[in-house]
C-alpha positions as CSV (number, residue, x, y, z in Angstrom):
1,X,113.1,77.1,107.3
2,X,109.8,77.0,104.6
3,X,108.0,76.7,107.9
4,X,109.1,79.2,109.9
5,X,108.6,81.0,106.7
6,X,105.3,80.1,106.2
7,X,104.6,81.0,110.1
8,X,105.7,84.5,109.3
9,X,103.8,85.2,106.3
10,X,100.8,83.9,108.4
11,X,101.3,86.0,111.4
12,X,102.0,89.3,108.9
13,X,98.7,88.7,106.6
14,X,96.8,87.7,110.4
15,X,97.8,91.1,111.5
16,X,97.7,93.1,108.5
17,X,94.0,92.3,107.4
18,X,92.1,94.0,110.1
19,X,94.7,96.7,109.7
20,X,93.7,97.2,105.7
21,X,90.3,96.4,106.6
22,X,90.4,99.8,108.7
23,X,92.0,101.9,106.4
24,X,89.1,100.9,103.8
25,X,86.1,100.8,105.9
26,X,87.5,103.8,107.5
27,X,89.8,106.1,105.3
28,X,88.5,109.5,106.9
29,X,89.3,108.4,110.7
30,X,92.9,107.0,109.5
31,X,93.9,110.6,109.0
């Protein structure tokens, strides 16, 4: 179970990095 875990948290921060990297880089085309 820790690695399925693990696998999760993995694939969440993989796909939620580029995301918050947008919404920094570029806050005025998020709106």
């Amino acid at each position: 179970k820790i690695g399925l875990v693990t696998l999760g948290v993995t694939v969440v921060m993989a796909l939620m990095v580029p995301w918050l990297n947008r919404m920094i880089n570029t806050p005025a085309s998020a709106e």
